[in-house]
C-alpha positions in Angstrom: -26.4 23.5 -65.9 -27.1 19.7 -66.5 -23.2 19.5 -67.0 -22.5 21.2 -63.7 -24.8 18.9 -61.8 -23.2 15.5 -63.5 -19.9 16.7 -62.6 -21.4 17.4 -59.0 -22.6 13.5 -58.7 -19.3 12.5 -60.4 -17.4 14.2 -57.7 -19.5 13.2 -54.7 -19.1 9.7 -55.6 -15.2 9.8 -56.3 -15.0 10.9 -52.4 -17.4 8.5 -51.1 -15.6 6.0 -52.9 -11.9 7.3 -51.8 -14.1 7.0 -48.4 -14.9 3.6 -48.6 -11.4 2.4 -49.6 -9.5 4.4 -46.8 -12.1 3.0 -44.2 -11.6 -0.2 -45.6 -7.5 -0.4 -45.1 -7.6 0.6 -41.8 -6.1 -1.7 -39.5 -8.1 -2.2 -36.3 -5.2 -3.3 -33.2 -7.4 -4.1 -30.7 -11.2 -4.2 -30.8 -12.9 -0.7 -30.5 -14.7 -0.3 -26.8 -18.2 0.5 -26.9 -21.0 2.1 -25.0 -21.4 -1.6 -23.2 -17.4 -2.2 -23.2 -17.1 1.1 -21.5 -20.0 0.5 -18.8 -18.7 -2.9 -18.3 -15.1 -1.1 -17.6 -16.6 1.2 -15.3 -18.5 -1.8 -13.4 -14.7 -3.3 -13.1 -12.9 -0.4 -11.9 -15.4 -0.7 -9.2 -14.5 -3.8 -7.7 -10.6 -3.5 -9.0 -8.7 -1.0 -7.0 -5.4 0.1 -9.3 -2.7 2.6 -7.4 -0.6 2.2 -10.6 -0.3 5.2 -12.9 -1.6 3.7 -15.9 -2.9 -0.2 -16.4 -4.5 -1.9 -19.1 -6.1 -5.7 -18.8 -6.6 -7.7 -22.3 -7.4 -10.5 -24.3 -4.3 -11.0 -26.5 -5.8 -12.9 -29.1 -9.0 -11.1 -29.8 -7.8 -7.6 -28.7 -10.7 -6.8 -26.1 -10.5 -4.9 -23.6 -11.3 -6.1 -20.8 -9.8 -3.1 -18.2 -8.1 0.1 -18.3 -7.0 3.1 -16.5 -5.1 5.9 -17.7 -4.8 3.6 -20.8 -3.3 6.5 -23.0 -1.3 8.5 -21.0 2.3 8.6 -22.0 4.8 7.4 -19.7 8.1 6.4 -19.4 8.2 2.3 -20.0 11.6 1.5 -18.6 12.8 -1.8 -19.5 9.6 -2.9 -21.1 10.9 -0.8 -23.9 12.7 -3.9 -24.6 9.5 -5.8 -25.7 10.3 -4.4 -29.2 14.0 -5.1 -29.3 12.4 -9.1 -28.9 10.1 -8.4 -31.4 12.3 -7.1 -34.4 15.1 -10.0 -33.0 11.8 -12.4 -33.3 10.7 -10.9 -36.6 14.3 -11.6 -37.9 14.4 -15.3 -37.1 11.0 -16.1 -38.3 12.0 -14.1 -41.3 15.1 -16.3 -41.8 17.5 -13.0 -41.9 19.2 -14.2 -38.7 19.2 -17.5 -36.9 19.9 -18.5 -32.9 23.4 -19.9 -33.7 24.5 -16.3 -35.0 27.7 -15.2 -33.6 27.6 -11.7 -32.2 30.8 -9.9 -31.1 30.2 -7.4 -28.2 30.7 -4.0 -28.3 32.6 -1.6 -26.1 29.2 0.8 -26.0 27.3 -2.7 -25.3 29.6 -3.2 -22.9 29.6 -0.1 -21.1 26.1 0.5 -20.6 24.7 1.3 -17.1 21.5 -0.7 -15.2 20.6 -4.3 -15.4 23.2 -6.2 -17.1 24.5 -9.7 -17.8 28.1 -9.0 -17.4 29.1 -9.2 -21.3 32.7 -8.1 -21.8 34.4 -6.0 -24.9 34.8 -8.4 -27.7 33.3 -11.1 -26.2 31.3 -13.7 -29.0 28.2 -15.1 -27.7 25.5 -16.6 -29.8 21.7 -14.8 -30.6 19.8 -17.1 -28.7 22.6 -16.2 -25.4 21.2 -13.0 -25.9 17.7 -13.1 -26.4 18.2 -15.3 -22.9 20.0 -11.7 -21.4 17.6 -9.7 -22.7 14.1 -11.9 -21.8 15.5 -12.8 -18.3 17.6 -10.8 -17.1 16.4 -7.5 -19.1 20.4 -6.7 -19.9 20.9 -3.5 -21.0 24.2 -4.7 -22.6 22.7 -7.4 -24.5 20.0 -5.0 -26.0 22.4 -3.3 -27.2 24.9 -6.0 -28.7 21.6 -7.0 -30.3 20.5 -3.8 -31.4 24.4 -3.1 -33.3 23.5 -6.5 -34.8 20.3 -6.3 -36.1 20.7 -2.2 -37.1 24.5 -1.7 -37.4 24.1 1.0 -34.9 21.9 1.3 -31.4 20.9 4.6 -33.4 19.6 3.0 -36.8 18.1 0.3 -34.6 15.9 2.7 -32.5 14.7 4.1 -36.0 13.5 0.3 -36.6 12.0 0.3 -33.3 9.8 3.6 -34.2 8.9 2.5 -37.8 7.6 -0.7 -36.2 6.0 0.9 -33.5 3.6 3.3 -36.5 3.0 0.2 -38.1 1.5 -1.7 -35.0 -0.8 1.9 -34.2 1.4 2.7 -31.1 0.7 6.4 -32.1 1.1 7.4 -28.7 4.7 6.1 -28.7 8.5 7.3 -28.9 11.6 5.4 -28.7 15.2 7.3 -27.9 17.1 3.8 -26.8 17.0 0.0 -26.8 17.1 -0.3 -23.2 14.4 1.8 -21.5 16.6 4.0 -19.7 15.8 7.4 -18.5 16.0 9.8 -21.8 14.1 12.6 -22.2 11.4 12.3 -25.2 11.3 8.6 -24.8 7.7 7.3 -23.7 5.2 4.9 -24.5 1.4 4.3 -22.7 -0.4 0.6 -21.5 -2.6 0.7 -24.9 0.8 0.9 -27.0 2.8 -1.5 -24.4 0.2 -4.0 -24.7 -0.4 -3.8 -28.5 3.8 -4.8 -29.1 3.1 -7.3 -26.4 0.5 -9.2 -28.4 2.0 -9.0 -31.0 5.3 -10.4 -29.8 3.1 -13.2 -28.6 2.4 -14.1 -32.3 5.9 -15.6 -31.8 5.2 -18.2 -29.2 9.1 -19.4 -29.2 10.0 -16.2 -27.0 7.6 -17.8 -24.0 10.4 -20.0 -23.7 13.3 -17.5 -22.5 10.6 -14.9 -20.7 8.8 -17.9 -19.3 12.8 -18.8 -17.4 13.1 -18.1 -13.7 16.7 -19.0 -13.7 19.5 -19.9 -16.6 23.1 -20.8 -16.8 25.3 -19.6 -19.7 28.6 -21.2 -19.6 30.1 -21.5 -23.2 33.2 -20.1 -23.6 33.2 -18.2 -20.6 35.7 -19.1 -17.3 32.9 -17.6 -14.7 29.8 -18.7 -16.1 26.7 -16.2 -16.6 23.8 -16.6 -14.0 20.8 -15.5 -15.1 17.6 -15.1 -12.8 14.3 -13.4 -13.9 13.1 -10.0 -12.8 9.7 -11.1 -13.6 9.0 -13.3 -10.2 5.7 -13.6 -11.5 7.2 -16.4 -13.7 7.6 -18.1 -10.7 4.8 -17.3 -8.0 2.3 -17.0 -10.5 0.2 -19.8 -12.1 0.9 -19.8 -15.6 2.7 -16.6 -15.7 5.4 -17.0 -19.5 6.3 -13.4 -19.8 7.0 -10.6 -20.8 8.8 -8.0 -19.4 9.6 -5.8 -16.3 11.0 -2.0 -15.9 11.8 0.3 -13.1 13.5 3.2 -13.1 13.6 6.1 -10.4 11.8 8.3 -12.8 9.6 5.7 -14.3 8.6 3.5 -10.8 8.0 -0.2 -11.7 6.2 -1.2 -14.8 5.3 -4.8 -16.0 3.9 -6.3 -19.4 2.7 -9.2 -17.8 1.3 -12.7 -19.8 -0.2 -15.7 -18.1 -2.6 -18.9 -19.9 -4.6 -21.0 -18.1 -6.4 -24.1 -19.5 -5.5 -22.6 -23.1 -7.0 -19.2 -22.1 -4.5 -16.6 -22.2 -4.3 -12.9 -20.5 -2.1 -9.8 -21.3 -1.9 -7.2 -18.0 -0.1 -4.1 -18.2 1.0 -2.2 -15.1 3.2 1.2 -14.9 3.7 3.8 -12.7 3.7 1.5 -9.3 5.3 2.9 -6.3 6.8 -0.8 -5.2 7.5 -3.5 -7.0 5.2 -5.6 -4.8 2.4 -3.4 -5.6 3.3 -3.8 -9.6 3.4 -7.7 -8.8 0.5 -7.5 -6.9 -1.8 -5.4 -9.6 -1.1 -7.6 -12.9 -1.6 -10.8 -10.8 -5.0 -9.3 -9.7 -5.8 -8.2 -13.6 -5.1 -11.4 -15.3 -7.0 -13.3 -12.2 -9.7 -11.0 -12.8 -9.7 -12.1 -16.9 -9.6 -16.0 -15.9 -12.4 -15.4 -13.9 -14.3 -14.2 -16.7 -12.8 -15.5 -20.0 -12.5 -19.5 -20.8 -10.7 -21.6 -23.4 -13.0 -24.2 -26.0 -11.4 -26.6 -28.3 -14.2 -25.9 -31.2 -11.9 -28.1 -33.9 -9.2 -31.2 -33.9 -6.8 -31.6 -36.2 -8.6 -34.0 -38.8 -12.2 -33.6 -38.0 -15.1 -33.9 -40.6 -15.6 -30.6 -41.4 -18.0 -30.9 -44.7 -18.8 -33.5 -47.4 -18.4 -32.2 -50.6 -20.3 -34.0 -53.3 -19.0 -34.2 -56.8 -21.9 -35.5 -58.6 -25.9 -36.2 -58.2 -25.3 -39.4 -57.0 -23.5 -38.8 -54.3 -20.8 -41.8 -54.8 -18.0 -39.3 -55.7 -17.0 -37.7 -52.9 -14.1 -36.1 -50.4 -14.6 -35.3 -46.8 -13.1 -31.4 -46.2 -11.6 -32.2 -43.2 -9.6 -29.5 -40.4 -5.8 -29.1 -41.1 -5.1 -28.0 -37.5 -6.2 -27.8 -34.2 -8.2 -24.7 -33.3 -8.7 -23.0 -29.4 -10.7 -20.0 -28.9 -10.9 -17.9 -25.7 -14.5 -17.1 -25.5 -16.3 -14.8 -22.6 -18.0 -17.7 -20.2 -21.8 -17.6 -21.3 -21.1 -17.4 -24.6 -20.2 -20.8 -25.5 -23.2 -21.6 -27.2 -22.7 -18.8 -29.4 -20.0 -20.3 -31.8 -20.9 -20.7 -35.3 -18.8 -21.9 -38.7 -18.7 -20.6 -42.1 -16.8 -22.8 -44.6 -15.7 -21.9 -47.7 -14.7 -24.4 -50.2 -13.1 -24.2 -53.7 -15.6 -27.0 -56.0 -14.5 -25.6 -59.1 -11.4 -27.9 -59.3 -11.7 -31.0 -61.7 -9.6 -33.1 -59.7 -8.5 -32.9 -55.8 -6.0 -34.6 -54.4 -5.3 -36.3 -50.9 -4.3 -33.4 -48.7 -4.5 -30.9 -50.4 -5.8 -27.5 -49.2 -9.5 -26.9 -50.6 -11.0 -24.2 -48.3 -10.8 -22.8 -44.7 -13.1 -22.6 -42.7 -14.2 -19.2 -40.1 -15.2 -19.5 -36.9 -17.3 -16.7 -35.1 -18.6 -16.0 -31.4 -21.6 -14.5 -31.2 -21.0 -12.9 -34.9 -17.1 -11.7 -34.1 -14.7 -13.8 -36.2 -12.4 -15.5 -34.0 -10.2 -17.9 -36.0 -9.7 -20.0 -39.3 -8.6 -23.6 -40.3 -7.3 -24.8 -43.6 -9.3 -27.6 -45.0 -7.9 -30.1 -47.0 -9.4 -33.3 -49.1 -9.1 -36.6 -47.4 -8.9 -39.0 -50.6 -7.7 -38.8 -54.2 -11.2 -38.3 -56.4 -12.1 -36.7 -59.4 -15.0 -34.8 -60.6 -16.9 -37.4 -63.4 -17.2 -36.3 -67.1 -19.5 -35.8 -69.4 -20.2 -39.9 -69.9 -20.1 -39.9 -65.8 -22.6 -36.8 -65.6 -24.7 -38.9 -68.3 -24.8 -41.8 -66.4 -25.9 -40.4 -63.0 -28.6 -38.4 -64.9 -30.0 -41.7 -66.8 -29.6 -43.6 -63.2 -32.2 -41.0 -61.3 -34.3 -41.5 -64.2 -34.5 -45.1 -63.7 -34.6 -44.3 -60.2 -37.8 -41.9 -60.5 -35.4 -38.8 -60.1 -35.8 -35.8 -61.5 
Protein backbone atom coordinates (compact mmCIF):
# COMPACT_ATOMS: atom_id res chain seq x y z
CA UNK A 1 0.00 0.00 0.00
CA UNK A 2 2.80 2.45 1.08
CA UNK A 3 4.43 1.66 -2.41
CA UNK A 4 1.18 2.56 -4.23
CA UNK A 5 0.88 5.79 -2.45
CA UNK A 6 4.81 6.91 -3.23
CA UNK A 7 4.26 6.07 -6.74
CA UNK A 8 0.94 8.31 -6.41
CA UNK A 9 3.05 11.47 -5.06
CA UNK A 10 5.80 10.54 -7.64
CA UNK A 11 3.35 10.86 -10.35
CA UNK A 12 1.47 13.84 -9.21
CA UNK A 13 4.59 15.72 -9.05
CA UNK A 14 6.05 14.59 -12.56
CA UNK A 15 2.72 16.32 -14.04
CA UNK A 16 2.83 19.34 -11.94
CA UNK A 17 6.26 19.68 -12.96
CA UNK A 18 5.67 18.87 -16.91
CA UNK A 19 2.92 21.77 -15.84
CA UNK A 20 5.21 24.23 -14.71
CA UNK A 21 7.66 23.78 -17.69
CA UNK A 22 4.89 23.92 -20.52
CA UNK A 23 3.42 27.12 -18.71
CA UNK A 24 6.69 28.48 -18.52
CA UNK A 25 7.61 28.19 -22.51
CA UNK A 26 4.66 29.78 -23.53
CA UNK A 27 5.12 32.74 -25.46
CA UNK A 28 2.72 35.57 -24.53
CA UNK A 29 2.26 37.96 -28.13
CA UNK A 30 0.50 40.60 -26.80
CA UNK A 31 -0.43 41.20 -23.13
CA UNK A 32 -3.49 39.08 -21.89
CA UNK A 33 -6.79 41.60 -21.32
CA UNK A 34 -8.15 41.53 -18.04
CA UNK A 35 -11.37 42.13 -16.14
CA UNK A 36 -10.15 46.08 -15.97
CA UNK A 37 -8.66 45.85 -19.79
CA UNK A 38 -11.94 44.59 -20.77
CA UNK A 39 -14.13 47.33 -18.88
CA UNK A 40 -11.74 49.86 -19.98
CA UNK A 41 -12.48 48.44 -23.69
CA UNK A 42 -16.00 48.60 -23.22
CA UNK A 43 -15.81 52.32 -21.79
CA UNK A 44 -13.94 52.98 -25.38
CA UNK A 45 -16.20 51.42 -27.62
CA UNK A 46 -18.54 53.86 -26.07
CA UNK A 47 -17.14 56.91 -27.14
CA UNK A 48 -15.41 55.28 -30.44
CA UNK A 49 -17.96 54.46 -33.10
CA UNK A 50 -16.26 51.61 -35.58
CA UNK A 51 -18.46 50.68 -38.91
CA UNK A 52 -15.50 48.52 -39.88
CA UNK A 53 -15.90 44.71 -39.72
CA UNK A 54 -13.25 44.00 -37.43
CA UNK A 55 -10.57 46.72 -35.79
CA UNK A 56 -8.03 46.32 -33.28
CA UNK A 57 -6.03 49.53 -31.49
CA UNK A 58 -2.46 48.66 -29.85
CA UNK A 59 0.62 49.51 -28.27
CA UNK A 60 3.26 47.93 -30.52
CA UNK A 61 5.85 47.78 -28.09
CA UNK A 62 4.25 46.50 -24.96
CA UNK A 63 1.42 44.56 -26.78
CA UNK A 64 -1.66 46.09 -24.88
CA UNK A 65 -4.59 46.38 -25.93
CA UNK A 66 -5.86 49.32 -25.93
CA UNK A 67 -9.27 48.64 -28.44
CA UNK A 68 -10.94 46.02 -30.28
CA UNK A 69 -13.92 44.91 -32.07
CA UNK A 70 -14.47 41.75 -33.67
CA UNK A 71 -10.75 41.27 -32.92
CA UNK A 72 -10.83 37.46 -33.89
CA UNK A 73 -13.01 37.08 -36.54
CA UNK A 74 -11.42 35.71 -39.65
CA UNK A 75 -11.47 37.69 -42.56
CA UNK A 76 -10.11 38.13 -45.80
CA UNK A 77 -6.80 40.69 -45.35
CA UNK A 78 -6.30 41.69 -48.98
CA UNK A 79 -3.05 43.20 -49.54
CA UNK A 80 -2.16 43.45 -45.94
CA UNK A 81 -1.31 39.81 -46.49
CA UNK A 82 1.76 41.39 -47.71
CA UNK A 83 2.93 42.51 -44.16
CA UNK A 84 4.49 38.99 -43.98
CA UNK A 85 6.11 38.88 -47.44
CA UNK A 86 8.16 42.22 -45.69
CA UNK A 87 8.72 40.40 -42.79
CA UNK A 88 10.46 37.10 -44.11
CA UNK A 89 12.27 39.74 -46.92
CA UNK A 90 13.25 41.79 -43.53
CA UNK A 91 14.16 38.66 -41.55
CA UNK A 92 16.48 37.74 -44.59
CA UNK A 93 18.44 40.93 -44.61
CA UNK A 94 18.89 41.16 -40.94
CA UNK A 95 19.80 37.64 -41.12
CA UNK A 96 22.56 38.36 -43.76
CA UNK A 97 20.94 35.53 -46.28
CA UNK A 98 20.07 38.25 -48.77
CA UNK A 99 21.17 41.82 -49.03
CA UNK A 100 19.36 45.23 -50.82
CA UNK A 101 21.82 45.13 -53.84
CA UNK A 102 20.48 41.46 -54.76
CA UNK A 103 19.71 41.02 -58.33
CA UNK A 104 16.33 39.53 -58.96
CA UNK A 105 15.22 38.41 -62.38
CA UNK A 106 11.39 38.64 -62.91
CA UNK A 107 9.24 36.02 -63.68
CA UNK A 108 6.66 35.45 -66.31
CA UNK A 109 4.00 34.43 -63.28
CA UNK A 110 5.41 37.71 -61.47
CA UNK A 111 4.79 39.31 -64.32
CA UNK A 112 1.46 38.30 -65.16
CA UNK A 113 -0.24 38.71 -61.96
CA UNK A 114 -3.54 40.75 -61.82
CA UNK A 115 -4.34 43.94 -59.22
CA UNK A 116 -1.94 46.55 -58.03
CA UNK A 117 1.23 46.39 -59.84
CA UNK A 118 4.41 48.27 -60.54
CA UNK A 119 4.65 47.40 -64.19
CA UNK A 120 7.72 44.75 -63.88
CA UNK A 121 8.27 43.05 -67.20
CA UNK A 122 9.33 39.18 -68.10
CA UNK A 123 12.96 38.99 -67.37
CA UNK A 124 13.48 42.20 -66.25
CA UNK A 125 16.53 42.49 -63.23
CA UNK A 126 15.80 44.83 -60.64
CA UNK A 127 17.52 44.95 -57.29
CA UNK A 128 15.72 43.73 -53.54
CA UNK A 129 15.49 46.98 -52.22
CA UNK A 130 13.49 48.12 -55.95
CA UNK A 131 11.20 45.74 -54.68
CA UNK A 132 10.66 46.04 -51.21
CA UNK A 133 9.91 49.88 -52.58
CA UNK A 134 7.01 47.96 -55.04
CA UNK A 135 5.78 46.02 -52.55
CA UNK A 136 5.76 48.78 -49.34
CA UNK A 137 4.43 51.54 -51.65
CA UNK A 138 2.84 50.57 -54.17
CA UNK A 139 1.56 47.09 -52.65
CA UNK A 140 2.66 45.28 -56.22
CA UNK A 141 1.29 42.13 -56.67
CA UNK A 142 4.11 41.44 -59.17
CA UNK A 143 6.84 42.40 -56.96
CA UNK A 144 5.49 40.08 -54.18
CA UNK A 145 5.78 37.60 -56.11
CA UNK A 146 9.31 38.19 -57.87
CA UNK A 147 10.14 38.35 -54.16
CA UNK A 148 8.40 35.45 -53.00
CA UNK A 149 10.25 33.07 -56.17
CA UNK A 150 13.37 34.69 -54.63
CA UNK A 151 13.27 34.10 -51.22
CA UNK A 152 11.22 30.38 -51.62
CA UNK A 153 12.11 29.23 -55.08
CA UNK A 154 8.47 29.03 -55.72
CA UNK A 155 5.29 31.51 -54.75
CA UNK A 156 4.11 28.02 -53.41
CA UNK A 157 7.13 27.08 -51.03
CA UNK A 158 7.10 30.77 -50.08
CA UNK A 159 3.42 30.73 -48.79
CA UNK A 160 4.53 27.61 -46.74
CA UNK A 161 7.24 30.10 -45.12
CA UNK A 162 4.52 32.56 -44.71
CA UNK A 163 2.29 29.93 -42.56
CA UNK A 164 5.22 28.45 -40.57
CA UNK A 165 5.97 31.99 -39.54
CA UNK A 166 2.62 32.99 -38.95
CA UNK A 167 2.34 29.62 -35.98
CA UNK A 168 5.42 30.85 -34.65
CA UNK A 169 4.19 34.54 -34.03
CA UNK A 170 0.58 32.86 -32.37
CA UNK A 171 -1.43 34.01 -35.51
CA UNK A 172 -3.54 30.78 -34.81
CA UNK A 173 -6.44 32.21 -36.32
CA UNK A 174 -4.49 32.62 -39.68
CA UNK A 175 -4.18 31.07 -43.33
CA UNK A 176 -2.18 32.08 -46.11
CA UNK A 177 -3.01 30.57 -49.93
CA UNK A 178 -0.81 33.63 -51.80
CA UNK A 179 1.73 36.37 -51.39
CA UNK A 180 -0.44 38.99 -52.65
CA UNK A 181 -3.76 39.01 -50.75
CA UNK A 182 -5.88 38.26 -53.56
CA UNK A 183 -9.25 36.75 -53.41
CA UNK A 184 -8.63 32.75 -52.72
CA UNK A 185 -10.82 30.79 -51.10
CA UNK A 186 -9.27 29.44 -47.52
CA UNK A 187 -7.07 32.41 -47.25
CA UNK A 188 -7.92 34.68 -44.09
CA UNK A 189 -6.38 36.27 -41.31
CA UNK A 190 -8.23 38.53 -38.18
CA UNK A 191 -7.04 42.22 -36.61
CA UNK A 192 -5.40 40.22 -33.43
CA UNK A 193 -3.20 38.21 -36.07
CA UNK A 194 -2.71 41.30 -38.60
CA UNK A 195 -1.53 43.32 -35.85
CA UNK A 196 0.73 40.69 -34.11
CA UNK A 197 2.90 40.38 -37.79
CA UNK A 198 2.63 44.15 -37.81
CA UNK A 199 4.59 44.53 -34.56
CA UNK A 200 6.64 42.42 -35.24
CA UNK A 201 7.64 43.73 -38.60
CA UNK A 202 8.20 46.92 -36.72
CA UNK A 203 11.14 45.21 -34.76
CA UNK A 204 12.76 46.04 -38.17
CA UNK A 205 12.61 49.79 -38.12
CA UNK A 206 14.54 50.06 -41.70
CA UNK A 207 11.07 48.99 -43.43
CA UNK A 208 9.51 52.65 -41.97
CA UNK A 209 11.59 53.89 -44.60
CA UNK A 210 9.84 52.46 -47.84
CA UNK A 211 6.08 52.22 -46.04
CA UNK A 212 6.77 55.61 -44.58
CA UNK A 213 7.18 56.95 -48.88
CA UNK A 214 4.34 58.88 -50.36
CA UNK A 215 5.85 58.92 -53.67
CA UNK A 216 9.26 57.24 -55.36
CA UNK A 217 10.96 57.19 -58.69
CA UNK A 218 12.70 53.99 -59.97
CA UNK A 219 14.68 54.66 -63.04
CA UNK A 220 17.69 52.22 -63.26
CA UNK A 221 17.81 50.43 -66.27
CA UNK A 222 14.51 51.15 -67.33
CA UNK A 223 13.60 53.55 -70.63
CA UNK A 224 10.04 54.63 -68.89
CA UNK A 225 10.96 55.03 -65.41
CA UNK A 226 8.72 53.39 -62.50
CA UNK A 227 6.34 55.89 -60.53
CA UNK A 228 5.53 54.81 -57.48
CA UNK A 229 2.85 56.62 -55.09
CA UNK A 230 1.51 55.13 -51.78
CA UNK A 231 -1.87 53.65 -51.29
CA UNK A 232 -1.56 54.41 -47.72
CA UNK A 233 -2.52 58.37 -47.87
CA UNK A 234 -2.28 58.26 -44.39
CA UNK A 235 1.48 58.57 -44.86
CA UNK A 236 0.76 61.82 -46.12
CA UNK A 237 -2.35 63.45 -44.35
CA UNK A 238 -1.56 61.94 -41.21
CA UNK A 239 0.85 63.20 -38.52
CA UNK A 240 3.38 60.81 -38.06
CA UNK A 241 1.75 58.10 -39.97
CA UNK A 242 5.31 55.44 -41.41
CA UNK A 243 3.27 52.43 -42.41
CA UNK A 244 2.26 49.67 -42.92
CA UNK A 245 0.05 48.44 -45.34
CA UNK A 246 -3.39 48.76 -47.14
CA UNK A 247 -5.81 46.10 -48.95
CA UNK A 248 -9.06 46.16 -50.73
CA UNK A 249 -10.62 43.81 -52.57
CA UNK A 250 -14.42 43.48 -53.67
CA UNK A 251 -14.82 40.62 -51.46
CA UNK A 252 -12.63 41.84 -48.75
CA UNK A 253 -13.73 45.86 -48.69
CA UNK A 254 -10.76 48.05 -47.54
CA UNK A 255 -8.52 47.06 -44.76
CA UNK A 256 -5.45 48.93 -43.31
CA UNK A 257 -2.58 47.97 -40.76
CA UNK A 258 -1.95 51.33 -39.98
CA UNK A 259 1.39 52.76 -37.70
CA UNK A 260 1.96 56.30 -36.55
CA UNK A 261 4.72 57.80 -33.53
CA UNK A 262 4.35 60.88 -32.00
CA UNK A 263 6.97 62.39 -29.64
CA UNK A 264 8.56 58.75 -29.46
CA UNK A 265 5.22 57.24 -28.62
CA UNK A 266 4.12 54.86 -31.22
CA UNK A 267 0.48 53.29 -32.20
CA UNK A 268 -0.46 50.23 -34.30
CA UNK A 269 -4.45 50.49 -35.64
CA UNK A 270 -5.91 47.83 -37.53
CA UNK A 271 -8.98 48.38 -39.71
CA UNK A 272 -10.87 45.64 -42.10
CA UNK A 273 -14.02 45.17 -43.41
CA UNK A 274 -14.70 49.15 -44.32
CA UNK A 275 -17.28 49.93 -46.89
CA UNK A 276 -15.03 53.04 -48.35
CA UNK A 277 -11.77 53.72 -48.24
CA UNK A 278 -12.47 57.10 -46.56
CA UNK A 279 -14.20 55.36 -43.79
CA UNK A 280 -10.98 52.82 -43.44
CA UNK A 281 -8.86 56.17 -43.49
CA UNK A 282 -11.06 57.76 -41.32
CA UNK A 283 -11.34 54.84 -38.47
CA UNK A 284 -7.33 54.08 -37.97
CA UNK A 285 -6.77 57.90 -37.88
CA UNK A 286 -9.41 58.04 -35.12
CA UNK A 287 -7.83 54.78 -33.26
CA UNK A 288 -4.27 55.87 -33.12
CA UNK A 289 -5.53 59.57 -32.17
CA UNK A 290 -7.45 58.02 -29.58
CA UNK A 291 -3.92 56.01 -28.21
CA UNK A 292 -1.92 59.53 -28.35
CA UNK A 293 -4.38 60.86 -26.33
CA UNK A 294 -3.92 58.39 -23.81
CA UNK A 295 -0.41 56.90 -24.03
CA UNK A 296 3.05 59.19 -23.79
CA UNK A 297 6.67 58.68 -24.51
CA UNK A 298 9.57 59.19 -21.39
CA UNK A 299 13.21 59.07 -21.94
CA UNK A 300 13.91 57.07 -18.44
CA UNK A 301 17.90 56.50 -19.61
CA UNK A 302 20.75 58.36 -22.03
CA UNK A 303 23.24 56.66 -23.56
CA UNK A 304 26.09 56.97 -20.81
CA UNK A 305 24.30 57.77 -17.70
CA UNK A 306 25.48 56.67 -14.12
CA UNK A 307 23.66 53.84 -13.64
CA UNK A 308 25.43 52.23 -10.28
CA UNK A 309 28.76 52.42 -8.53
CA UNK A 310 30.17 49.31 -8.01
CA UNK A 311 32.70 49.03 -5.27
CA UNK A 312 35.49 46.64 -5.38
CA UNK A 313 36.87 46.82 -2.04
CA UNK A 314 36.01 48.26 1.76
CA UNK A 315 37.50 51.31 1.06
CA UNK A 316 35.76 52.44 -1.54
CA UNK A 317 38.92 53.72 -3.73
CA UNK A 318 38.54 50.95 -6.28
CA UNK A 319 35.82 51.50 -8.25
CA UNK A 320 33.91 51.52 -11.87
CA UNK A 321 30.77 53.52 -12.61
CA UNK A 322 28.12 50.83 -14.51
CA UNK A 323 27.06 53.16 -16.79
CA UNK A 324 23.88 52.78 -19.77
CA UNK A 325 25.08 51.40 -23.16
CA UNK A 326 22.08 52.93 -25.05
CA UNK A 327 19.44 55.16 -24.94
CA UNK A 328 16.17 53.88 -23.67
CA UNK A 329 12.27 55.36 -24.49
CA UNK A 330 9.30 53.78 -22.98
CA UNK A 331 5.66 54.49 -23.94
CA UNK A 332 3.91 54.61 -20.68
CA UNK A 333 -0.04 55.19 -20.04
CA UNK A 334 -0.16 59.16 -18.95
CA UNK A 335 -0.52 58.96 -14.94
CA UNK A 336 1.76 56.44 -14.67
CA UNK A 337 4.94 58.24 -14.97
CA UNK A 338 5.81 58.10 -11.46
CA UNK A 339 5.49 54.54 -11.55
CA UNK A 340 8.89 53.52 -13.20
CA UNK A 341 11.30 51.63 -11.25
CA UNK A 342 14.96 49.95 -12.13
CA UNK A 343 16.36 46.62 -11.24
CA UNK A 344 20.08 46.22 -12.12
CA UNK A 345 21.81 43.36 -12.27
CA UNK A 346 25.55 43.33 -12.32
CA UNK A 347 28.20 40.52 -12.68
CA UNK A 348 30.97 41.41 -9.42
CA UNK A 349 32.47 38.17 -9.60
CA UNK A 350 34.95 39.20 -12.37
CA UNK A 351 38.62 39.85 -11.10
CA UNK A 352 39.32 42.46 -13.55
CA UNK A 353 36.84 44.70 -15.75
CA UNK A 354 37.72 46.49 -18.44
CA UNK A 355 36.77 49.96 -20.09
CA UNK A 356 33.56 49.17 -21.91
CA UNK A 357 32.90 46.24 -21.34
CA UNK A 358 29.44 44.79 -20.75
CA UNK A 359 28.98 44.00 -16.90
CA UNK A 360 25.16 43.89 -16.41
CA UNK A 361 21.84 45.19 -17.80
CA UNK A 362 19.71 46.85 -16.30
CA UNK A 363 15.33 46.24 -16.24
CA UNK A 364 13.09 48.78 -16.28
CA UNK A 365 9.38 48.37 -15.09
CA UNK A 366 6.04 50.53 -15.05
CA UNK A 367 4.05 49.99 -12.34
CA UNK A 368 5.65 46.29 -11.92
CA UNK A 369 5.37 45.36 -15.89
CA UNK A 370 8.83 45.03 -17.41
CA UNK A 371 9.16 47.39 -20.11
CA UNK A 372 12.78 47.45 -21.46
CA UNK A 373 16.54 46.68 -20.73
CA UNK A 374 20.01 48.46 -21.21
CA UNK A 375 23.43 46.86 -21.32
CA UNK A 376 25.74 48.28 -18.76
CA UNK A 377 29.17 48.54 -19.24
CA UNK A 378 32.41 49.65 -16.96
CA UNK A 379 33.58 53.13 -17.52
CA UNK A 380 37.41 52.64 -16.55
CA UNK A 381 40.05 49.95 -16.56
CA UNK A 382 40.25 48.63 -12.62
CA UNK A 383 40.86 45.61 -10.96
CA UNK A 384 39.56 43.90 -7.97
CA UNK A 385 42.75 44.21 -5.17
CA UNK A 386 44.44 40.98 -3.78
CA UNK A 387 45.00 39.43 -0.89
CA UNK A 388 47.95 42.12 0.19
CA UNK A 389 45.17 44.87 -1.11
CA UNK A 390 42.20 43.20 0.92
CA UNK A 391 44.93 43.21 3.87
CA UNK A 392 45.57 46.64 3.64
CA UNK A 393 42.09 48.07 3.53
CA UNK A 394 41.24 45.81 6.55
CA UNK A 395 44.37 47.10 8.63
CA UNK A 396 43.36 50.87 7.35
CA UNK A 397 39.62 50.64 9.01
CA UNK A 398 41.33 49.42 11.97
CA UNK A 399 43.41 52.34 12.24
CA UNK A 400 40.46 54.12 11.25
CA UNK A 401 38.19 52.73 14.19
CA UNK A 402 36.42 50.41 11.51
CA UNK A 403 35.21 47.35 12.09
Amino acid sequence: MKKRQISSILLSMLLIMFLIIGLGSTVVKAKALTEEDKQEIKSIKADLSINAKSALLMEPTSGKIIFEKNANEKLEPASVTKIMDMLLTMEALDSGKISLSDKVTVSENAKKMGGSSMLLDTGEVRSVEDLIKGIGIASGNDAAVAMAEYLGGTEEAFVQLMNKRAKELGMNNTQFKNCTGLSQEGHYTTAYDIALMSSELLKHPNILKYTGTYMETISEGRKSPIELVNHNKLVRFFKGCDGLKTGFTDSAKYCISATSVRDGARMLAVVMGSPTYKERNKEASMLMNYGFSKYTSINVLKKGDDIEKVNLNKGGDKFFMAKSSSDLKVTVEKGKENKITCRCVINKNKRQYKKGEKVGYCDVYIDGELKGKVDLHSDRDVKKPGILGNFKDNLKNIVNGGV
